[in-house]
C-alpha positions as CSV (number, residue, x, y, z in Angstrom):
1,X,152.2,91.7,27.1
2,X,151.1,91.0,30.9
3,X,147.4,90.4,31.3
4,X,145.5,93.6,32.9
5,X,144.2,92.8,36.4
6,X,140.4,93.5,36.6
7,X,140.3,96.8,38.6
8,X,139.0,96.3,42.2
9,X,135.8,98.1,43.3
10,X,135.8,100.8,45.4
11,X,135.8,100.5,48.9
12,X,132.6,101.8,49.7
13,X,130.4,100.1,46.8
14,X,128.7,96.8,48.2
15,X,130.6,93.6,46.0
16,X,128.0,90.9,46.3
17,X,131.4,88.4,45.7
18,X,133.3,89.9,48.8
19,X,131.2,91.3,51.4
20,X,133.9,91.8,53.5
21,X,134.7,95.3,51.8
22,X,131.4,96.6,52.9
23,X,130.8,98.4,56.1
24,X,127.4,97.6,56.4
25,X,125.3,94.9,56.6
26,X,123.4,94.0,52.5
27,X,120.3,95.9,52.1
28,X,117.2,94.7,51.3
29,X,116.0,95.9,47.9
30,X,112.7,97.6,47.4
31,X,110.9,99.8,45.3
32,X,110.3,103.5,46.6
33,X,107.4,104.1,43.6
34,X,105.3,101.1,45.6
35,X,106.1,102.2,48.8
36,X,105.7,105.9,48.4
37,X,101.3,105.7,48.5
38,X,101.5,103.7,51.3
39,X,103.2,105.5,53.7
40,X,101.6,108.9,52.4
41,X,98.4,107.2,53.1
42,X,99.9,106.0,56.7
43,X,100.6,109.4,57.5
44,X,97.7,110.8,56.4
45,X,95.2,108.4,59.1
46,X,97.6,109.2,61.8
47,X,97.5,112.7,61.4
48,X,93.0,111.6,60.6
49,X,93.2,110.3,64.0
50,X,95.0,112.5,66.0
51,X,93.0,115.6,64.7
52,X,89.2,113.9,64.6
53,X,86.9,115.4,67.4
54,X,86.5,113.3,70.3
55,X,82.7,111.9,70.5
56,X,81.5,111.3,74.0
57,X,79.0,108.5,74.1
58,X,76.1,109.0,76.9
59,X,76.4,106.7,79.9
60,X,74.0,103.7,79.8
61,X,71.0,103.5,81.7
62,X,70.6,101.2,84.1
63,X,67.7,99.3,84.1
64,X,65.6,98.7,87.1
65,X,64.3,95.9,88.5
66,X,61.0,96.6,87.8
67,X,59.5,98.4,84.8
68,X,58.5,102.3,84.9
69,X,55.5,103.3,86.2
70,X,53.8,103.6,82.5
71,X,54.1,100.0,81.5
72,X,52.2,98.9,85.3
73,X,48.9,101.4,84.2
74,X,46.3,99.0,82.7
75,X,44.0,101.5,82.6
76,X,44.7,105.0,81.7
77,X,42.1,107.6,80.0
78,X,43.8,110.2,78.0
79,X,42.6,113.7,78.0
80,X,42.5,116.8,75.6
81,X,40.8,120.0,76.3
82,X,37.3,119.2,74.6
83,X,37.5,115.4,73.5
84,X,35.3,113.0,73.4
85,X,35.7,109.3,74.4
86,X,33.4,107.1,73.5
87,X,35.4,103.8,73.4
88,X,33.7,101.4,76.5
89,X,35.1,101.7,80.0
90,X,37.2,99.2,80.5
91,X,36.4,99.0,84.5
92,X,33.5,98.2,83.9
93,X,34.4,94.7,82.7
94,X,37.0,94.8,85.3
95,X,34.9,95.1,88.3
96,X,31.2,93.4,87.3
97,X,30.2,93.7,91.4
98,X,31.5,96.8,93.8
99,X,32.1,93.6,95.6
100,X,35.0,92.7,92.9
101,X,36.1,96.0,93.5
102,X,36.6,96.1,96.7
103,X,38.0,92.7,96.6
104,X,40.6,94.3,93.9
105,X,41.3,97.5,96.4
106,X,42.1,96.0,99.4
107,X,45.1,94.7,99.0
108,X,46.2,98.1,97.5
109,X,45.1,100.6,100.2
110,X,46.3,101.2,103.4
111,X,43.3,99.2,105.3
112,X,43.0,102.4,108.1
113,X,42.1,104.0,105.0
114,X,40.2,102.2,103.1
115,X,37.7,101.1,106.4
116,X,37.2,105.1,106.3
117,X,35.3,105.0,102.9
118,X,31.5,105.4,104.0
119,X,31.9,105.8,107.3
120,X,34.3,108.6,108.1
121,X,31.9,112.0,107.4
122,X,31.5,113.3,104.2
123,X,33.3,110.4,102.5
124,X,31.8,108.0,100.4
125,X,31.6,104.1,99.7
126,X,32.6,101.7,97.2
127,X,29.1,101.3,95.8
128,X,30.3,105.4,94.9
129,X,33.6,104.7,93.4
130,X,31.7,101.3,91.3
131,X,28.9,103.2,90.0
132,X,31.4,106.2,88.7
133,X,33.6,103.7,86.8
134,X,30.5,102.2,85.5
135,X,28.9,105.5,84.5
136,X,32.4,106.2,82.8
137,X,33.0,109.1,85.2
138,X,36.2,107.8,86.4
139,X,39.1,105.4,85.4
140,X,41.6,103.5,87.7
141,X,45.3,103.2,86.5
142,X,46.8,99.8,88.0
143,X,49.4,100.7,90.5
144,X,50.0,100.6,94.7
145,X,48.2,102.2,95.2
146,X,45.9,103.0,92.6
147,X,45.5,106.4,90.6
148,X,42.0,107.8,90.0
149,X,41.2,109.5,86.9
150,X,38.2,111.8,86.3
151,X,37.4,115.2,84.5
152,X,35.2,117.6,86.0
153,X,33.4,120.4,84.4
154,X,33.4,123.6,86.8
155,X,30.7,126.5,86.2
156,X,31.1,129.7,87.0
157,X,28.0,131.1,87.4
158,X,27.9,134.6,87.1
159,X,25.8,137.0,89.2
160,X,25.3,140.7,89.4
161,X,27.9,143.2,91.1
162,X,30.7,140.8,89.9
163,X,29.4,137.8,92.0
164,X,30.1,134.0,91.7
165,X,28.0,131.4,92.9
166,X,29.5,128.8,95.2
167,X,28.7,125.3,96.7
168,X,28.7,126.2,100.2
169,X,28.2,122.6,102.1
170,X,25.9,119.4,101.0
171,X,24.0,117.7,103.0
172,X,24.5,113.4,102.3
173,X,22.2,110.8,102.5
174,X,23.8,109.5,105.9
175,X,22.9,112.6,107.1
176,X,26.2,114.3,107.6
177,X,27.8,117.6,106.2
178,X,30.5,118.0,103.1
179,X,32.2,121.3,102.9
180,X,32.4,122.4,99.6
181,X,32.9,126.2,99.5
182,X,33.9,125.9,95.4
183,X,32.0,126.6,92.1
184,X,29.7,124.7,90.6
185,X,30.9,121.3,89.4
186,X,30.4,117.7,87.6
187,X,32.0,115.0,86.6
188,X,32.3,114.3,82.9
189,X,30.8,111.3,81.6
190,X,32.4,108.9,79.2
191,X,32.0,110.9,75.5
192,X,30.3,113.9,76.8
193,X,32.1,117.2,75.7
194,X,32.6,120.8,78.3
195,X,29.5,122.4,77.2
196,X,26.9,119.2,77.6
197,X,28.6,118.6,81.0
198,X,28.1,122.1,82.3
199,X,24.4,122.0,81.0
200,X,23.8,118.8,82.8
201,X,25.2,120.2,85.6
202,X,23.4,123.0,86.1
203,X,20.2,121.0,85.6
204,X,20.8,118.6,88.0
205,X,22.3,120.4,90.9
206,X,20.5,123.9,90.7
207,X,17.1,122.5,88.4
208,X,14.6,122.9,91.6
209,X,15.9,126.7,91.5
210,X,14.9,127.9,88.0
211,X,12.8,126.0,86.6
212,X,9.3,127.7,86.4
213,X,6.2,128.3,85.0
214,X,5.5,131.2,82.7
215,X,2.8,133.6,82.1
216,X,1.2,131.5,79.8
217,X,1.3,128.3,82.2
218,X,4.0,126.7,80.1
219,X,7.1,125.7,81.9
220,X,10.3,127.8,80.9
221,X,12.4,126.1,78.7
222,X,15.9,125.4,79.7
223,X,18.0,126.7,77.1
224,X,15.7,130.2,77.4
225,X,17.4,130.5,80.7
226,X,20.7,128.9,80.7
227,X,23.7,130.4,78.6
228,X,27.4,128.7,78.7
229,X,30.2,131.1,78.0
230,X,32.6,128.9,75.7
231,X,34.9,131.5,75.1
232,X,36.0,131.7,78.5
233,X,37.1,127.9,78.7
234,X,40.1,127.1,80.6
235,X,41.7,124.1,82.2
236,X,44.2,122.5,84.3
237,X,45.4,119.6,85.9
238,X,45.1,119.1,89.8
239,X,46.6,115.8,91.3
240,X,46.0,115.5,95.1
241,X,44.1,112.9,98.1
242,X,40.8,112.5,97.5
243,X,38.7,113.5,100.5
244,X,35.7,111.5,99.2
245,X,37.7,107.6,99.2
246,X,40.7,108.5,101.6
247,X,44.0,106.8,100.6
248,X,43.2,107.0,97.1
249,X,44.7,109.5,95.2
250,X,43.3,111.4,92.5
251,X,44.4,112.9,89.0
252,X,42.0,116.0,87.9
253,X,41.3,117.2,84.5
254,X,39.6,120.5,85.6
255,X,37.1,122.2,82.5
256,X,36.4,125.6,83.7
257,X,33.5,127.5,81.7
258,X,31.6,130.7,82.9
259,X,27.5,130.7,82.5
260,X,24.7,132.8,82.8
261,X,21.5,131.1,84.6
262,X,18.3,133.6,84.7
263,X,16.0,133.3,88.0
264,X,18.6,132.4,90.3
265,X,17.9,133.1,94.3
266,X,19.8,136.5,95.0
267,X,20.9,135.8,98.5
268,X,21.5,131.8,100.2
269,X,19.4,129.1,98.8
270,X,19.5,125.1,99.0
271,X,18.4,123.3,96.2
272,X,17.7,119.1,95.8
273,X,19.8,116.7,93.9
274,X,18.1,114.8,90.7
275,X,18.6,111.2,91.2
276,X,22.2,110.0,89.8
277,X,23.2,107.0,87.7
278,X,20.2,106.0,86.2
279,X,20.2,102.5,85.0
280,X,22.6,101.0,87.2
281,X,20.8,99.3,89.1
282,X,18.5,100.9,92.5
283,X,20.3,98.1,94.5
284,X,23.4,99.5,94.5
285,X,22.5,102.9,94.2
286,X,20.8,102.8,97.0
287,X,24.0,101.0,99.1
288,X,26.1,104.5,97.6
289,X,26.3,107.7,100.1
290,X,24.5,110.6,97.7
291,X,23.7,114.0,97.9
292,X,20.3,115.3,99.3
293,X,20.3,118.9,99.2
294,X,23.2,121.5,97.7
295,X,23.3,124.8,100.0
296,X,24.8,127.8,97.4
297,X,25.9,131.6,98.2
298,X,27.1,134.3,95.9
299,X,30.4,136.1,96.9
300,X,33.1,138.1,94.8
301,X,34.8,136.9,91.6
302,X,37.7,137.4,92.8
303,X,38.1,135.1,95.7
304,X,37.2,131.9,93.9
């Protein structure tokens, strides 16, 4: 009985023992339960990236060669509508002498400018500007050229028939005139709060006007006569050229407070200034340009 013959594959089954019936090239082998998860998760971070919003970074800044103006200020005073500082002034230890301070401003002024201070009418000196940042009446922020810094109490005195009374000129110890045509005002001392300032104020600028003697012979007292208005407090901030040390300019933290001041003058009246910065020394005070005499005038509320 002839032997059976092994039958032949077919033709298009891959024979590992003759390759040359196949068609195509061997396979590689692999396993579609591994592969499966991986290209589902390929898929899925395509599709992740394609649909993700598109984030859009800010530009960088580019930094300067020098710093902002914040980090040059050595000395800045901060204000609020009625603080009170009573930390020490650091000009003070800044500028022991006006002489140190003028050393310190020259290079920082405009010299046309600065020569001005004490001679140019109606300005003042360095001995002023010294004695104000000793006082703690004004601070100087470090830049070119420097920035000064004061808050001023202004007083609205009122008057009958809806009348204000204003600061018409002064008179200076040099002997020439400053317009003023404004309200009544001061500058605030280190740690002295709006209604104190306006007080002082009054007293020192229109003191020779109402102070008097009573029936009895007994001078008036002061708070008999003087009333500040607290509700009617406003302020703002002014920055502008200060006519009193030309080329410097100045930053403004204006209090604004209404008053009522019995035995006032009804028509124009001049009145003498109190002597100023007591205790810092009559050398230098006497050096400073200062105010002799304060002409007033009453006029409508509602042009001031």
């Amino acid at each position: 009985m002839p032997q059976s013959q092994p039958p032949h594959p077919p033709s298009n089954q891959y024979n590992p023992k003759n390759p040359t019936v196949n068609n195509q090239p061997p396979l590689p082998s692999f396993s579609k339960s591994a592969n499966l998860p991986d290209f589902l998760l390929t898929a899925l971070s395509v599709f992740l990236f394609i649909t993700a919003p598109k984030h859009h970074l800010p530009p960088r800044a580019i930094s300067l060669s020098s710093p902002p103006p914040s980090t040059n200020r050595r000395f800045i005073r901060l204000t609020s509508a009625m603080s009170q500082n009573s930390s020490p002034n650091p000009n003070s230890r800044a500028f022991p002498t006006p002489q140190s301070l003028s050393d310190w401003l020259k290079p920082r002024l405009p010299s046309d400018s600065f020569s001005a201070w004490g001679t140019r009418p109606g300005t003042k000196n360095v001995h002023n500007l010294w004695l104000e940042l000793a006082d703690g009446e004004t601070f100087l922020v470090d830049e070119i050229p420097p920035i000064r810094n004061l808050e001023v109490a202004c007083v609205r005195v009122l008057g009958n028939n809806n009348m204000v009374l204003v600061e018409s000129h002064q008179e200076l110890s040099d002997g020439s005139i400053r317009k003023r045509n404004r309200p009544l005002s001061e500058k605030l001392k280190s740690g002295e709060d709006i209604e104190a300032a306006a007080k002082r104020a009054i007293k020192e600028e229109l003191g020779s006007a109402i102070f008097r003697v009573n029936d009895g012979g007994k001078t008036v007292q002061f708070d008999e006569i003087v009333r500040i208005v607290m509700d009617s407090y406003g302020k703002k901030v002014e920055e502008r050229t200060s006519v009193s040390y030309p080329g410097l300019p100045a930053c403004y933290v204006l209090h604004t407070v209404d008053a009522f001041v019995e035995g006032l003058p009804e028509g124009e009246f001049s009145t003498e200034e109190e002597t100023e910065y007591e205790g810092c020394g009559n050398e230098v005070v006497d050096e400073a340009v200062s105010v002799k005499k304060h002409f007033w005038k009453w006029v409508p509320a509602d042009s001031v």
